[in-house]
C-alpha positions as CSV (number, residue, x, y, z in Angstrom):
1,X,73.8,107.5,92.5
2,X,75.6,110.6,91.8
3,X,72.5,112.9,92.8
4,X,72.2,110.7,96.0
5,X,75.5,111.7,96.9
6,X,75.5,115.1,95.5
7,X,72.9,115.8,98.2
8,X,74.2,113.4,101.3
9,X,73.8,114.7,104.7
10,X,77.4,116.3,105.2
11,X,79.6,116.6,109.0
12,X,78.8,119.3,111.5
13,X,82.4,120.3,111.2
14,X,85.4,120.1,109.0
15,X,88.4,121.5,110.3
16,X,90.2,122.5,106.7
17,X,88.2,122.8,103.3
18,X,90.1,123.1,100.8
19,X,88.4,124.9,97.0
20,X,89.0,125.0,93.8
21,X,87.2,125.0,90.0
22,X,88.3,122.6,86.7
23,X,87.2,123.9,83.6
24,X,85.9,121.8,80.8
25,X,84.3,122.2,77.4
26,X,80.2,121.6,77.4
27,X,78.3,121.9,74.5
28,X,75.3,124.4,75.6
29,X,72.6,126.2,73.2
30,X,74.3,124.9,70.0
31,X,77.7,126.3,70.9
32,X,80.5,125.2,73.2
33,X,81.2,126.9,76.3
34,X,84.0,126.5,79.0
35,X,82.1,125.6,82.3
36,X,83.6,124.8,85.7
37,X,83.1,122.4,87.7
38,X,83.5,124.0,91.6
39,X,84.7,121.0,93.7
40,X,85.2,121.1,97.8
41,X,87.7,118.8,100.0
42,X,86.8,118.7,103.7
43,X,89.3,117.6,106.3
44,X,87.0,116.0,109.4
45,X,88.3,115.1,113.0
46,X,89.6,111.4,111.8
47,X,92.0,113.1,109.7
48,X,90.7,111.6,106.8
49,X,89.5,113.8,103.2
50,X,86.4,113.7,101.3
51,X,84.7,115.3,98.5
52,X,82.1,117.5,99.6
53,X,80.7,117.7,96.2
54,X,81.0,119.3,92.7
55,X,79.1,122.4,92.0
56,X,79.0,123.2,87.9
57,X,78.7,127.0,86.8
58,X,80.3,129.5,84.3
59,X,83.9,130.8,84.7
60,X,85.1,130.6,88.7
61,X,83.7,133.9,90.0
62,X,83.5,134.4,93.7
63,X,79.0,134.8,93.5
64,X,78.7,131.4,92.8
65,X,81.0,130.0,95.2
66,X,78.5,131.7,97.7
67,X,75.6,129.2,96.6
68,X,78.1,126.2,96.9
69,X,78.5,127.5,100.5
70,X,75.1,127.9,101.4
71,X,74.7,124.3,99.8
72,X,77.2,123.3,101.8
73,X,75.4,124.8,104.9
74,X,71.8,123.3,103.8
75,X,73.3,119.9,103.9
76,X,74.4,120.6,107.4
77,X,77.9,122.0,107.9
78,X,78.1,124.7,111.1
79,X,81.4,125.4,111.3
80,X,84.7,125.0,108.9
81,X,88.1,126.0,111.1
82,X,90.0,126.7,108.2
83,X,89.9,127.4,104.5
84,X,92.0,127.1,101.8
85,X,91.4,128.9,98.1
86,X,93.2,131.0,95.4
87,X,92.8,134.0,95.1
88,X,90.2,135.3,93.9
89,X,88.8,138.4,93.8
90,X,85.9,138.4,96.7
91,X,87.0,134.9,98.1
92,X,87.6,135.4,101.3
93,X,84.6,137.5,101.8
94,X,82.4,135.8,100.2
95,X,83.3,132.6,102.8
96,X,83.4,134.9,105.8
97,X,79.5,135.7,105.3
98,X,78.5,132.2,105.5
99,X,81.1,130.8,107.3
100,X,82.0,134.4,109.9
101,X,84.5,132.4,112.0
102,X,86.5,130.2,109.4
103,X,89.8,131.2,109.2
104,X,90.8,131.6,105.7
105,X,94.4,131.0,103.6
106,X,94.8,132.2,100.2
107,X,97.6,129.6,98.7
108,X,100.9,131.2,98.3
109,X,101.7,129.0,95.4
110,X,99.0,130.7,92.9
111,X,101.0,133.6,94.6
112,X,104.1,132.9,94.1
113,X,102.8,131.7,90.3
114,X,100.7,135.3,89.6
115,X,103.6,137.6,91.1
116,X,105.9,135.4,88.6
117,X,103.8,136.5,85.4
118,X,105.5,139.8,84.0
119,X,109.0,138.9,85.9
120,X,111.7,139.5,83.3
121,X,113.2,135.9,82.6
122,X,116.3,137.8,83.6
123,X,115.4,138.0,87.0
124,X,113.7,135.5,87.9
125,X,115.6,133.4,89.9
126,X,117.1,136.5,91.9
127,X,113.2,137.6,92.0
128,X,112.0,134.1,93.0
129,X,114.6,133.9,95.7
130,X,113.9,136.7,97.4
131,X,110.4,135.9,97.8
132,X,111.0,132.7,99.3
133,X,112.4,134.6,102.0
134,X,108.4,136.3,103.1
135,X,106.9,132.2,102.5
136,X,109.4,130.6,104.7
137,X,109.4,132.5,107.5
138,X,109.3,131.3,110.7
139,X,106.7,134.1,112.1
140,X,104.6,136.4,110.9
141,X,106.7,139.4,111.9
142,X,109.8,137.9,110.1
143,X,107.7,137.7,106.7
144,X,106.6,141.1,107.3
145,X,110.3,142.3,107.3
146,X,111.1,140.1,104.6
147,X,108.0,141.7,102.2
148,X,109.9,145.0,103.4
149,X,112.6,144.2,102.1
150,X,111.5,142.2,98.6
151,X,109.1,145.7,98.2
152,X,112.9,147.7,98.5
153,X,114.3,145.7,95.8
154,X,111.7,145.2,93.5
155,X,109.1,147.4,94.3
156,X,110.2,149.8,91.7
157,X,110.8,148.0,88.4
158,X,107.9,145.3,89.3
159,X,104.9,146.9,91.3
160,X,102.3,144.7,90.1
161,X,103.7,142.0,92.2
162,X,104.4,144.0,95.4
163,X,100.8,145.1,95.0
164,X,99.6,142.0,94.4
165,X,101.4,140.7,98.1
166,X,100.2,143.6,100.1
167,X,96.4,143.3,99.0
168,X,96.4,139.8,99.4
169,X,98.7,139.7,103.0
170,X,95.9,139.2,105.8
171,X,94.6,136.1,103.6
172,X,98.2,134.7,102.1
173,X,99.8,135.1,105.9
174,X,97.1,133.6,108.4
175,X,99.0,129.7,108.0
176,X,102.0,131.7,110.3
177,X,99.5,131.7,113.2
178,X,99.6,127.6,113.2
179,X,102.5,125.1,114.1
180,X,104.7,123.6,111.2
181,X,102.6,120.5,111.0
182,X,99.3,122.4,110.0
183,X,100.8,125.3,108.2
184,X,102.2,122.6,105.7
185,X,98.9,121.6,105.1
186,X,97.1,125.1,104.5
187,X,99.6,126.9,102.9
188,X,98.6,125.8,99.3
189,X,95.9,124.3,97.9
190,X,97.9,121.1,96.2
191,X,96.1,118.7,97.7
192,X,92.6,119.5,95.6
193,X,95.1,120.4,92.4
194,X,96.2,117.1,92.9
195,X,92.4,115.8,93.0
196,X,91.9,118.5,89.9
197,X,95.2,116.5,87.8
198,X,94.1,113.0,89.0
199,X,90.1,114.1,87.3
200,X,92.4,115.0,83.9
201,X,93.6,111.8,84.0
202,X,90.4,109.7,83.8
203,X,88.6,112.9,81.5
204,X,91.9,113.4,78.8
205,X,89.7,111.7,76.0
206,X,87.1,113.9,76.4
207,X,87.4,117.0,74.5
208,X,84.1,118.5,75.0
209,X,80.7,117.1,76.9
210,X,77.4,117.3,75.1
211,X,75.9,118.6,77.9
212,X,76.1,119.7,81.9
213,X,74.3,116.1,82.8
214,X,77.5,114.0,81.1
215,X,80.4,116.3,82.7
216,X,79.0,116.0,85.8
217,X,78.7,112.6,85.8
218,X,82.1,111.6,84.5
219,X,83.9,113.9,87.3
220,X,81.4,111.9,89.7
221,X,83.0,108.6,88.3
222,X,86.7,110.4,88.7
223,X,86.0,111.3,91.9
224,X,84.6,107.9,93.0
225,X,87.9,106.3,92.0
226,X,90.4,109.0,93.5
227,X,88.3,108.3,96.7
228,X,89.3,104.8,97.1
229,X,92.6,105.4,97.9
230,X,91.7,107.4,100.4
231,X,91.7,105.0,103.2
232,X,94.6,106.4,105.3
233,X,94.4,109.6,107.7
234,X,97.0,112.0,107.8
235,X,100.4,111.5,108.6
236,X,100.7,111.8,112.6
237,X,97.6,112.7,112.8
238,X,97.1,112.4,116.4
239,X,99.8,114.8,117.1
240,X,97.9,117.1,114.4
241,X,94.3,117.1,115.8
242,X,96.1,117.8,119.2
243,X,96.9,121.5,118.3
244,X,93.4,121.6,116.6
245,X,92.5,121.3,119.6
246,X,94.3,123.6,121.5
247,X,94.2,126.2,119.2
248,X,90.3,125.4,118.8
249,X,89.4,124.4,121.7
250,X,86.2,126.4,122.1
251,X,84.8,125.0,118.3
252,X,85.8,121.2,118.4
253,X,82.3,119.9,117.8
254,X,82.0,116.5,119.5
């Protein structure tokens, strides 16, 4: 059953895909190794989520989300309008050579979370204030302005993070070319950390597999039961897939 649906025959199009890795303890060669398990949620023109599939490999690393893409591809996806990832290193090129027109959205919440590591406790909240200024902007050129001005304060005493912002700004800024009612969908990837915390839940007594067969079966099983209760579509999603297609009106498969 699993394999059957590991290799299903998948939509043309999805208009968001949202992807992310879980890591879990696998016994392997008489020793126990962290493993992750790469997982996909696609978006498709109902407005209703699915699992794409689960992918299992060594640490997250952006080579091997290639081969989930091309597997993705092979099963008979042409087009994804928008992606949604952290950010890792080589992400977004990685997608754009399998996928050249998907537009892609690093999640400002692993953002916010990395530029927050060597903060000061100090100055955090002053810190965290200010950059909530560049993610809730109402445009592009106002977050631009704002980044001016958290790089003017901070820049200085914390580089890494100003760094971090401007190396990452195409990718964490391209959910300010969408209305409200999308951008609140891209702009993080919660909705498969969500999925990711809900696969905890029914894995907690696990500590380690005792081998790749077992892990992937029990996230199949996790996964089986999250899906049930996705029976709704999005919240006014008719008013949603209207500026899909608008803004896409050239790609809307039919």
């Amino acid at each position: 059953m699993a394999q059957e649906w590991q290799n299903r025959p998948l939509e043309r199009q999805y208009l968001i895909v949202w992807m992310d890795g879980i890591v879990f303890k696998v016994r392997d060669g008489g020793k126990v190794l962290n493993k992750t398990v790469y997982l996909c949620v696609g978006l498709d023109k109902t407005g209703h989520k699915q699992v794409l599939g689960l992918w299992l490999g060594m640490s997250e690393s952006s080579s091997f989300w290639m081969s989930v893409l091309t597997d993705l591809k092979a099963r008979g996806v042409e087009d994804i309008l928008i992606t949604c990832t952290d950010n890792l290193n080589g992400f977004t090129e990685t997608i754009n050579n399998v996928f050249p027109q998907a537009a892609t959205q690093t999640c400002v919440v692993h953002q916010i979370r990395n530029s927050c590591k060597y903060v000061a406790w100090k100055d955090l909240k002053a810190f965290t204030g200010d950059m909530k200024a560049i993610y809730t902007a109402p445009a592009k050129e106002a977050a631009e302005a704002a980044l001016d001005n958290f790089e003017q304060k901070w820049g200085a005493k914390y580089r890494y993070s100003i760094r971090s912002w401007r190396a990452n700004w195409d990718s964490l800024s391209t959910f300010f070319g969408f209305p409200p009612e999308i951008r609140r969908i891209i702009y993080t990837t919660n909705i498969i950390e969500n999925l990711n915390g809900k696969i905890r839940k029914y894995t907690k007594n696990k500590l380690s597999y005792p081998n790749d067969d077992a892990v992937k079966k029990s996230v199949y099983l996790a996964i089986s039961e999250v899906e049930r209760k996705w029976i709704h579509p999005y919240t006014n999603w008719g008013i949603i897939f209207n500026q899909f297609i608008a803004i896409f009106e050239n790609r809307i498969l039919s």
